[in-house]
C-alpha positions as CSV (number, residue, x, y, z in Angstrom):
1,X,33.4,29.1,-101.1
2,X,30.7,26.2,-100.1
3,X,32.2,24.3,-97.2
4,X,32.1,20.4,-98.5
5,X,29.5,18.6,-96.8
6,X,30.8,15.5,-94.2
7,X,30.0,12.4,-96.0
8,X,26.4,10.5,-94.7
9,X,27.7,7.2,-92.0
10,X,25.7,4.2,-93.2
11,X,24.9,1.6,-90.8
12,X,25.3,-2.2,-91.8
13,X,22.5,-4.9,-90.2
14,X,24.6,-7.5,-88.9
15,X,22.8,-11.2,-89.4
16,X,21.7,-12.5,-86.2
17,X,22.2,-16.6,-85.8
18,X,22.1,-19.2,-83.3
19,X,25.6,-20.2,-81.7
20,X,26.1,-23.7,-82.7
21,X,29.1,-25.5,-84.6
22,X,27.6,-24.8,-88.1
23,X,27.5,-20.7,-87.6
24,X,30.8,-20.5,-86.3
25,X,32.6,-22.6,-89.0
26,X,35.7,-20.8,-89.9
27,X,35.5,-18.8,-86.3
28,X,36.1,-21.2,-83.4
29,X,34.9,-23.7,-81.3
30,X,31.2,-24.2,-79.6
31,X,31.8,-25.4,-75.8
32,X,29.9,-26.2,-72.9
33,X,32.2,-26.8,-70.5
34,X,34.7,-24.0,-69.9
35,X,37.2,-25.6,-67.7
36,X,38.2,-27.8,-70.9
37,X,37.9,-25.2,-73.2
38,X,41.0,-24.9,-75.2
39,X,42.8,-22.2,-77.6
40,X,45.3,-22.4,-79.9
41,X,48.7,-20.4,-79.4
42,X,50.2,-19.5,-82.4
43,X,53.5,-17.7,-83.5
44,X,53.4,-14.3,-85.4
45,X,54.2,-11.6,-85.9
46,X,52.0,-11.1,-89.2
47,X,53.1,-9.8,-92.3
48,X,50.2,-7.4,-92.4
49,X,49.7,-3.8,-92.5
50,X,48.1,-3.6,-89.3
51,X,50.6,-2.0,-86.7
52,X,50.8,-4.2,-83.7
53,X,50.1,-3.4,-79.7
54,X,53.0,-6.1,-78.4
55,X,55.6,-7.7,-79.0
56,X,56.9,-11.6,-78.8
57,X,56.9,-15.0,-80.2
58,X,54.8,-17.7,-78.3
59,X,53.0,-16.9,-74.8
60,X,51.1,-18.5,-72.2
61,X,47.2,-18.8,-71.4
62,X,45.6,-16.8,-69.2
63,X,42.6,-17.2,-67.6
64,X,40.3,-14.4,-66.1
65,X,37.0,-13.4,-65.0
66,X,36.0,-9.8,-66.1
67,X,32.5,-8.0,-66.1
68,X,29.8,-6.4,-68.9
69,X,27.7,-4.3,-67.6
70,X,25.2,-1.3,-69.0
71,X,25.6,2.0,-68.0
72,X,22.6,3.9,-69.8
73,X,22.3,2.8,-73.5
74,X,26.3,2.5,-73.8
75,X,27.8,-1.4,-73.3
76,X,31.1,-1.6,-71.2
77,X,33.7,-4.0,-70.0
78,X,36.2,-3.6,-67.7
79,X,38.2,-5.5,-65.1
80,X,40.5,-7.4,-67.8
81,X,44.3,-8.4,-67.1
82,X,45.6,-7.9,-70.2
83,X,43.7,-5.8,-72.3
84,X,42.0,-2.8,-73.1
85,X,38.5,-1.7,-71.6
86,X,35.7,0.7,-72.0
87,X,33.0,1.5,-74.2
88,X,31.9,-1.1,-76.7
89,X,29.0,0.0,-78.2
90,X,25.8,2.4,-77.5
91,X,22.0,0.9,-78.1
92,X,19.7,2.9,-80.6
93,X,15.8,1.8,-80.8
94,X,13.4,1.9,-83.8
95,X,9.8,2.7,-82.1
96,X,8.1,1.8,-85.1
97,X,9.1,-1.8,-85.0
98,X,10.2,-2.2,-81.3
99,X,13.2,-2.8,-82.0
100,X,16.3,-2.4,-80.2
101,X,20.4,-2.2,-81.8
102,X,24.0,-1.8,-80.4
103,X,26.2,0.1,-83.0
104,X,29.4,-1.1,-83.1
105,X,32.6,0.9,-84.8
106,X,35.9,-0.7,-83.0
107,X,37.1,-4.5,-83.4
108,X,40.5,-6.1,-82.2
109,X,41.9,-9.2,-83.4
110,X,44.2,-11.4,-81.3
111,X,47.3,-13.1,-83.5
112,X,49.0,-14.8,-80.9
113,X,45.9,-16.9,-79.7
114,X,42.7,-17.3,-79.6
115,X,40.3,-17.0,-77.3
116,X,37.0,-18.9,-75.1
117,X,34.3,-16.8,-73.8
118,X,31.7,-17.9,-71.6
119,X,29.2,-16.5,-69.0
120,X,29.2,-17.3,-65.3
121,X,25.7,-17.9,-64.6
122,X,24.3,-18.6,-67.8
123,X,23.4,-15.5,-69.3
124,X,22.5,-14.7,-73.2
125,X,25.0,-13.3,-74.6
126,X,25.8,-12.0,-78.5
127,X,29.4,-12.3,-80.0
128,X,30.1,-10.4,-82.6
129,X,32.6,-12.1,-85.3
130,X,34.5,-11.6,-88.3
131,X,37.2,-14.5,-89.7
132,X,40.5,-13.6,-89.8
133,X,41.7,-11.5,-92.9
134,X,43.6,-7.7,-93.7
135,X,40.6,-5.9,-94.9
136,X,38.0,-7.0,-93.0
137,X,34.8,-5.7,-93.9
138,X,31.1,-4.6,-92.4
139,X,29.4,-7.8,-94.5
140,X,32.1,-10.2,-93.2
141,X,30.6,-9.8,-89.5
142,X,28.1,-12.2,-87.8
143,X,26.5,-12.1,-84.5
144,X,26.0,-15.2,-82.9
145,X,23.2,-15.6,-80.4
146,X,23.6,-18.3,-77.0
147,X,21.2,-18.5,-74.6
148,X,24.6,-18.8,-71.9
149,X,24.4,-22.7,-72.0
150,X,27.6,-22.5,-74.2
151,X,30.6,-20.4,-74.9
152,X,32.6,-19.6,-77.9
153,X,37.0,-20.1,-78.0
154,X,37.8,-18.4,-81.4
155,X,40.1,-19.1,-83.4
156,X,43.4,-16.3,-83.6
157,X,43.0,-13.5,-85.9
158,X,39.3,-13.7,-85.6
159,X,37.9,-10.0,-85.2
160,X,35.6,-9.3,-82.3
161,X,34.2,-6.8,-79.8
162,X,33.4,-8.0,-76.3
163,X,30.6,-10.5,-75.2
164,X,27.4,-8.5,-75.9
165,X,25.6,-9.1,-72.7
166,X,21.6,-9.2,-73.3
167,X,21.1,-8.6,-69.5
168,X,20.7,-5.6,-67.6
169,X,22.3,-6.6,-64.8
170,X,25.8,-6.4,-64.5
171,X,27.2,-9.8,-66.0
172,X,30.9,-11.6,-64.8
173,X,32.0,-13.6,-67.6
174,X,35.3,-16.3,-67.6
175,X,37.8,-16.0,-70.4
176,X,41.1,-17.6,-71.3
177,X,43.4,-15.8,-74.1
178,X,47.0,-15.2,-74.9
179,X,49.2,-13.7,-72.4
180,X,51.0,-11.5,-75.0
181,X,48.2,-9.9,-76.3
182,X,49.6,-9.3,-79.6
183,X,46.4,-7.5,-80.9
184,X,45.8,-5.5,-84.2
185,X,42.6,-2.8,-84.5
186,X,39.9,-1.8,-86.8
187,X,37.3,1.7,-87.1
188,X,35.0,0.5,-89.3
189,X,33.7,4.6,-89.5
190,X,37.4,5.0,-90.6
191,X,37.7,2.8,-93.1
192,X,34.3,2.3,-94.8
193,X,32.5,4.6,-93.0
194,X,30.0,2.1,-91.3
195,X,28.9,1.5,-88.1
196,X,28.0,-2.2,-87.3
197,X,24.2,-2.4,-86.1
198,X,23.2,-6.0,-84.4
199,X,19.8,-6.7,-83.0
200,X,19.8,-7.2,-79.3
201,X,17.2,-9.9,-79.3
202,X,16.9,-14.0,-80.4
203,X,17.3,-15.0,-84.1
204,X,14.1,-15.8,-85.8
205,X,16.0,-19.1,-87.0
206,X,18.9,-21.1,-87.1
């Protein structure tokens, strides 16, 4: 009997934009000033499908400073309080246009809060984004592109990966979120067999 053949990944091109208020309609708040940054607590649970990491009602806000850094093509966080670590994504390049992606399969939302991201010392920085909804999907994604004069506090139930960092130096970045961490997960390879692909670069427009 033929053996049935594994079914070919496709990759989705993620639209690259400028962080400003208009981009991130419907997915937070543009800040400069992180110290008076603010997210919104929220009670859940949700009545979705989604099986959650915690348990709870309201919580608190913490704030944190954790690291990004590079370790060969593959992007990794670490250092958080009260969440999860570890790989985010691995860089492929395309020689012929000179062109450089980070394929991205695992996003989390956060349904207790939201939460602000910002880098210390100014460095650009990519967040990935999808609004809050069940069956989120490849196409509902957007990067958003800062140049590390401003910061991001999404809004809860907003799917993300970490900060993207576009430096190759290791980058500390400040964060406040919800101290429950009531968090729900998506594998995009899982469920619509697609890997996320965002150009690690500057928009070529607004």
């Amino acid at each position: 009997m033929q053996e049935k053949m594994a079914a070919k990944v496709n990759y989705y091109d993620v639209p690259l934009k400028r962080l400003n208020s208009q981009n991130a309609l419907g997915l937070g708040v543009v800040f400069t000033d992180f110290e008076n940054a603010k997210i919104e607590l929220c009670k859940w649970p949700t009545s979705g499908k989604r099986p959650l990491i915690s348990k709870g009602g309201y919580g608190t806000v913490i704030e944190e400073e954790f690291r990004v850094y590079w370790k060969g093509s593959t992007l990794y966080s670490a250092g958080h309080q009260n969440a999860r670590g570890g790989a985010a994504g691995k860089i492929i390049s395309e020689p012929e246009s000179n062109s450089k992606y980070l394929l991205v399969n695992w996003l989390s939302a956060h349904l207790d809060a939201g939460e602000a991201f910002m880098p210390k010392n100014g460095e650009p920085s990519i967040y990935l984004l999808a609004p809050p909804k069940e069956d989120v999907k490849p196409e509902d994604f957007v990067a958003l592109y800062s140049d590390g004069s401003c910061g991001i506090s999404i809004d809860p139930g907003v799917w993300h990966t970490n900060p993207i960092s576009l430096s190759e130096k290791e980058v500390f970045y400040q964060r406040k979120q919800g101290s429950i961490y009531a968090t729900i997960d998506c594998f995009l390879t899982k469920e619509h067999n697609t890997w996320l692909k965002i150009p690690l670069g500057q928009p070529q427009d607004g």
